[in-house]
N, C-alpha and C positions, 0 to 999 in steps of 0.2 A: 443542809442544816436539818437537824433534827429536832422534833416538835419532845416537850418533855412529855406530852399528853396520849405520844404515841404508844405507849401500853396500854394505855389506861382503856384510846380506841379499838388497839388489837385487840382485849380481853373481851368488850365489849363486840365487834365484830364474829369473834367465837361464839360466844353465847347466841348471838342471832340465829348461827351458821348451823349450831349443834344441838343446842337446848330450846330448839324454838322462840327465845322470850324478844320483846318487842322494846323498844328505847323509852315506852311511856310506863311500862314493867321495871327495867332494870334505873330510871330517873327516878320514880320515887326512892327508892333505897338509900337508907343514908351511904357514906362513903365506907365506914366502918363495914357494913353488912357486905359492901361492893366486894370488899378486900378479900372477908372471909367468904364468902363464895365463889372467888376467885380460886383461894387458896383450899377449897375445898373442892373445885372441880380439879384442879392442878393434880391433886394427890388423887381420886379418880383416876383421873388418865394414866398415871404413872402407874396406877396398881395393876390395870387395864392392859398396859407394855407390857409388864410386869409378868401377869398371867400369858397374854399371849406369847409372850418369847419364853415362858414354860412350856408351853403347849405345842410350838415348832420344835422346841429341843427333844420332847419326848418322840414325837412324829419322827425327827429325822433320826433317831436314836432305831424308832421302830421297825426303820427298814432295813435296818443293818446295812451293810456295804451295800445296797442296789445301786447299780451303776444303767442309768439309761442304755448310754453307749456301746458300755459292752455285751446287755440283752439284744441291741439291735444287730449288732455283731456275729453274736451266737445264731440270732434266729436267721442270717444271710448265708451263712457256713452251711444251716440245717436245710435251706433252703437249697443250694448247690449240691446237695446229696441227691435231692427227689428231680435232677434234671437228666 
């Protein structure tokens, strides 16, 4: 069975986890302000994804075809020459 409250504690568990704040911090707040600083961290994180999976795409774009395997390949071939 599922609690309806269990968002509400997820959001608030986050917040502990991530923004430091403490249940006597995030309890005064009306529910209103809860919500939009929910929905303002929310869109943070997204923006946050957002950049980083730009930032992997340029990186793997970076290195053009580099293939591990087949550097290690080459360098065992280069290696059976000098025996």
């Amino acid at each position: 069975m599922t609690i309806p409250l269990t968002s509400l504690l997820k959001n608030k568990v986050l917040m502990y986890k991530h923004y430091n704040l403490q249940d006597s911090t995030i309890d005064n707040w009306a529910f209103w302000m809860f919500e939009e600083i929910v929905k303002i961290i929310n869109d943070i994180s997204e923006e946050e994804g957002k950049q980083e999976k730009k930032q992997q795409d340029e990186q793997s774009s970076g290195m053009g075809g580099f293939n591990p395997s087949s550097y290690m390949n080459s360098m065992s071939g280069m290696a059976n020459k000098f025996k």
